[in-house]
Backbone bond lengths (Angstrom), bond angles and torsions (degrees), N, CA, C in turn:
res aa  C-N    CA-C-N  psi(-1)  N-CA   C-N-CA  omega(-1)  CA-C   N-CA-C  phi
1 X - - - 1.446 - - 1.525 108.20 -
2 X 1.341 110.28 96.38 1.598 121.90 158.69 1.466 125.60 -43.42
3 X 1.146 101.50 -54.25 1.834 115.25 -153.78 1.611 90.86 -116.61
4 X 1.352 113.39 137.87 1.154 114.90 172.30 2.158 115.92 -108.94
5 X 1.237 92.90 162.36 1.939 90.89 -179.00 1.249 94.84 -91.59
6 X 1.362 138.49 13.30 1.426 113.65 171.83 1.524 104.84 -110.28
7 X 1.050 112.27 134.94 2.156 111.34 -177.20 1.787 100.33 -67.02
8 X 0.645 120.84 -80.66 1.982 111.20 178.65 1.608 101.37 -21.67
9 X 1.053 122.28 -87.97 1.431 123.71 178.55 1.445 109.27 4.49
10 X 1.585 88.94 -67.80 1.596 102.42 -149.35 1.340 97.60 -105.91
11 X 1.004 138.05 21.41 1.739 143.04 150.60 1.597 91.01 -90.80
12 X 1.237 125.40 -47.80 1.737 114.12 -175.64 1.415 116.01 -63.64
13 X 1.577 109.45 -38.24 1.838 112.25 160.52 1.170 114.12 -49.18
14 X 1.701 105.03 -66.05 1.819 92.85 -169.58 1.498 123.70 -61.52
15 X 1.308 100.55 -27.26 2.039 94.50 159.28 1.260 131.01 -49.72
16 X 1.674 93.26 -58.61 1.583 91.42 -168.19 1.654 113.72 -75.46
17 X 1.362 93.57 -11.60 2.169 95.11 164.63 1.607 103.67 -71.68
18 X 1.165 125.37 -19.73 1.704 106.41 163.79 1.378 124.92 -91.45
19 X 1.337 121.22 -27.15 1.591 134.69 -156.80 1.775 83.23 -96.50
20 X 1.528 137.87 -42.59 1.014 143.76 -170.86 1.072 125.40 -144.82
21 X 0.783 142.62 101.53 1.448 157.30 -168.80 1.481 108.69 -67.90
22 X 1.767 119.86 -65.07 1.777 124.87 -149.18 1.426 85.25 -96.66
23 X 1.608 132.41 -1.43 1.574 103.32 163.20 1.521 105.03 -119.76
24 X 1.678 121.01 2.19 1.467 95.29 138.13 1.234 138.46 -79.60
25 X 0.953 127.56 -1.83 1.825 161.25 143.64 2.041 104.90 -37.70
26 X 1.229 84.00 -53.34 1.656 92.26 168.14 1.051 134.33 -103.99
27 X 1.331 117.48 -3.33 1.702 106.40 167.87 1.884 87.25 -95.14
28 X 1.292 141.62 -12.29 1.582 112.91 -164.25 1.269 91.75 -91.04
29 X 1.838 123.26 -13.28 1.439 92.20 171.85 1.276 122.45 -99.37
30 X 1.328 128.26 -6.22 1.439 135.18 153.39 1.507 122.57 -33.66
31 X 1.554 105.12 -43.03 1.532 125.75 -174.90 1.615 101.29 -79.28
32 X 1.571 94.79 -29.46 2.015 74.36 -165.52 1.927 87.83 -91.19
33 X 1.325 117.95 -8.66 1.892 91.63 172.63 1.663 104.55 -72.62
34 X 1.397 104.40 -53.34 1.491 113.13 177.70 1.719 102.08 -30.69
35 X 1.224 106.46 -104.94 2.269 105.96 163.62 1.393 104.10 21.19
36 X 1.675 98.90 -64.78 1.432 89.26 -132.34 1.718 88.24 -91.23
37 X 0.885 111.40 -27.83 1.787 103.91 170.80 1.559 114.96 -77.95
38 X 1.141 122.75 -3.70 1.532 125.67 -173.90 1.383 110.03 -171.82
39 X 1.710 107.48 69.85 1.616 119.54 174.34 1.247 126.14 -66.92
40 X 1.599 103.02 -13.28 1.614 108.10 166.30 1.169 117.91 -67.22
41 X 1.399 138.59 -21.16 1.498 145.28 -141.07 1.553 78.75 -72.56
42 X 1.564 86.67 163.78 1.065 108.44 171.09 2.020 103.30 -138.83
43 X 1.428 120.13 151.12 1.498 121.53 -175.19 1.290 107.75 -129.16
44 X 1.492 109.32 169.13 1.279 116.27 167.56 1.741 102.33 166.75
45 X 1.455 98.41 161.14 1.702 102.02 -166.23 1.155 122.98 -79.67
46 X 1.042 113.97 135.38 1.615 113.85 166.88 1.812 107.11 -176.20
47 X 1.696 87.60 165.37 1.520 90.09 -157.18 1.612 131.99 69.09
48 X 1.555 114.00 10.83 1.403 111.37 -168.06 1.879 103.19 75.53
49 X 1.082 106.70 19.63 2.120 87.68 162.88 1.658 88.11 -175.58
50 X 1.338 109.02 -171.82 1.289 134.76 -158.69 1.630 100.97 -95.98
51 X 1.112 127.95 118.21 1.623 161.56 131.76 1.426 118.15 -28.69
52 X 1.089 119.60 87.22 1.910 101.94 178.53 1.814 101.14 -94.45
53 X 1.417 115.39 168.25 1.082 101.15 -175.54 1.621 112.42 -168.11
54 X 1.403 120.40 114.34 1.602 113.27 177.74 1.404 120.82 -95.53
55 X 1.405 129.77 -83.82 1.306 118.89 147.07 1.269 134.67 -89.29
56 X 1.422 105.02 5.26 1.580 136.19 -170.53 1.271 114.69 -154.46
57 X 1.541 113.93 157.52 1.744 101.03 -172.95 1.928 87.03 -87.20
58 X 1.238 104.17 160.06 1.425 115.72 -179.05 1.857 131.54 -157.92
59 X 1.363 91.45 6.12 1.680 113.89 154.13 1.427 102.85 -159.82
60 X 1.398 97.42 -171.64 1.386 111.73 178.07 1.894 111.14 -174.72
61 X 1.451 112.63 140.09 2.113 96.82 -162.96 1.848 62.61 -111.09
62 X 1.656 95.60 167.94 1.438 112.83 160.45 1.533 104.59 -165.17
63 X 1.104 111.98 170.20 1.971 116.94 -160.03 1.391 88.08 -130.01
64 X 1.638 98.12 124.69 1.708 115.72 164.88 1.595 105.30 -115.53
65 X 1.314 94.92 176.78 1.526 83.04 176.68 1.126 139.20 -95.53
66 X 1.516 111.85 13.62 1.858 101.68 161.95 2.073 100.36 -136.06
67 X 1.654 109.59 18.66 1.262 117.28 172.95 1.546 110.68 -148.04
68 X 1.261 112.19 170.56 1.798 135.32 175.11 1.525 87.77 -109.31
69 X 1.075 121.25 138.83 1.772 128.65 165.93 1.503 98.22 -131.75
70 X 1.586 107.31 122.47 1.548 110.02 164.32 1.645 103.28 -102.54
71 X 0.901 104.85 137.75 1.936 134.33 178.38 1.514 118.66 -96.20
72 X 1.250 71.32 114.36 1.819 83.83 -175.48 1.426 123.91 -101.29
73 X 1.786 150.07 92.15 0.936 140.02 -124.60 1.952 115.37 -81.98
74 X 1.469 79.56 -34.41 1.720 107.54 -177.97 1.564 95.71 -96.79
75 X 1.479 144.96 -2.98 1.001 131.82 -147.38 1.987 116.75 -74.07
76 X 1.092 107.20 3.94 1.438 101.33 156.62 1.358 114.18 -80.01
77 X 1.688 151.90 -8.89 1.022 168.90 -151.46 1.968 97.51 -103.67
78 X 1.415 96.18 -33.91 1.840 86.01 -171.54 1.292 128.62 -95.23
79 X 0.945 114.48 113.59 1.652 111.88 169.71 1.484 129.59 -24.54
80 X 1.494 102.07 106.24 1.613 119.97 177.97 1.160 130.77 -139.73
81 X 1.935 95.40 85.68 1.328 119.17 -155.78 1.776 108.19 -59.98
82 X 1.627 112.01 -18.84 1.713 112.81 -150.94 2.087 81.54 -114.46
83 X 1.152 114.85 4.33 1.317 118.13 -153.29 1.512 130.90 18.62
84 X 1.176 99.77 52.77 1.517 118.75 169.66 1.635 103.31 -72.00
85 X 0.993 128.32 17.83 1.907 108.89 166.97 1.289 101.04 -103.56
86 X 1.239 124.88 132.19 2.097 138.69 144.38 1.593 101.96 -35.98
87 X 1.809 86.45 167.44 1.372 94.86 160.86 1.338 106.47 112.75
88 X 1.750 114.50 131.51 1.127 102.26 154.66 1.459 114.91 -139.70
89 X 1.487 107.95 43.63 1.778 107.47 178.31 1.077 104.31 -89.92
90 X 1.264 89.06 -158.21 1.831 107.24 -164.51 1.285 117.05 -66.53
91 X 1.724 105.09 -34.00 1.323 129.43 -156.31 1.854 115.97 -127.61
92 X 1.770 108.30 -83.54 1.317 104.68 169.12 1.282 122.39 -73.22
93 X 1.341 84.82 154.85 1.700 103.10 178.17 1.928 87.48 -129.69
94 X 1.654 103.24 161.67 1.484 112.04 151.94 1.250 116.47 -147.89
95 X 1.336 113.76 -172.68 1.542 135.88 -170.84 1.516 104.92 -101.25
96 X 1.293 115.69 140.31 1.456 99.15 156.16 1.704 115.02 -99.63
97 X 1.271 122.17 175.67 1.602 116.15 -168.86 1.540 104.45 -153.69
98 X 1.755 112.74 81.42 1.282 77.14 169.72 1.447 108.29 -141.01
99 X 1.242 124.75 76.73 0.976 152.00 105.09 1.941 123.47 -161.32
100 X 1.677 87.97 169.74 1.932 92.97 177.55 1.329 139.76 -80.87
101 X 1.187 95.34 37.11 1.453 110.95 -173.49 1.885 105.51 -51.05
102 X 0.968 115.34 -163.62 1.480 113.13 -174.24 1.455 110.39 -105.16
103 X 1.701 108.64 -27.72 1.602 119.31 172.66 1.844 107.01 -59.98
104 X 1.128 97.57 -76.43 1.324 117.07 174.71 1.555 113.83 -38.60
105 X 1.361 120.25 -40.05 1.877 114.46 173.14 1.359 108.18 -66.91
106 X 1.228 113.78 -37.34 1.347 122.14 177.37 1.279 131.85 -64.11
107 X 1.763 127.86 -39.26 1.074 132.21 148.78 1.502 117.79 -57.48
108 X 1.318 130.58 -36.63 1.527 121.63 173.55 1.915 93.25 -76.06
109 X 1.277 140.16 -49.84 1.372 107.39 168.08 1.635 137.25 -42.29
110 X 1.447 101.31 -28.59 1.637 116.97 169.91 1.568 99.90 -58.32
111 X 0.781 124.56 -49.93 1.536 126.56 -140.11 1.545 94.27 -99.09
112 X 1.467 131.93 -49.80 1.388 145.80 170.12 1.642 120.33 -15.77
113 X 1.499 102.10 -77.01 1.408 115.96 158.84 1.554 128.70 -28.65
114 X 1.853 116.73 -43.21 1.270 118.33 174.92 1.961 109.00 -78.17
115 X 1.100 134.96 -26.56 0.840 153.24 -154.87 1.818 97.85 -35.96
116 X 0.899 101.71 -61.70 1.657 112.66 -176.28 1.418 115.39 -77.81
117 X 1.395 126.19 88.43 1.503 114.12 -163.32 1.714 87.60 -160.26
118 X 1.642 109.03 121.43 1.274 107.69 159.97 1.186 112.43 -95.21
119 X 1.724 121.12 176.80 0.961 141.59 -143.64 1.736 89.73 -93.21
């Protein structure tokens, strides 16, 4: 999923496809693993990045300036055998992302799937 139905969303895409190119490159494919493991989601902005959300918000991608970080809400809950997740709250943990290499899509697909998990 390229184009999003929410206008913020997708006014924050079409920016950051001019201001940045290789991490709008990486948040549309973040969104299309997210999609495709959880087509119900629903998004929208806040905090400076994108919100995913089922009956609860439960990630979130946002663009810094030399990484993509996906946010994981429950993310102390997921299995991270190589312990590649951040974080030291109570609750989230994230990924950093900065670039799409094939290793790196693959560990945010590892991690994707747990994303939605209550306590």
């Amino acid at each position: 999923m390229s184009t999003s139905s929410d206008q913020k969303v997708q006014a924050f895409l079409d920016n950051l496809q001019i201001v940045d190119s290789p991490k709008y490159q990486i948040i549309l494919a973040a969104r299309a693993i997210l999609f495709e493991q959880y087509p119900d989601a629903k998004e929208r902005m806040m905090y400076g990045g994108i919100l995913f959300s089922l009956e609860e918000d439960f990630a979130g991608l946002f663009a810094y300036t030399h990484h993509v970080s996906m946010e994981f809400g429950n993310g102390y809950l997921m299995n991270d055998p190589e312990k590649l997740l951040e974080g030291k709250g109570k609750y989230r943990r994230h990924l950093k992302i900065t670039s799409m290499d094939q290793q790196t899509m693959g560990k945010l697909a590892f991690f994707v799937p747990q994303a939605y998990q209550k306590p």
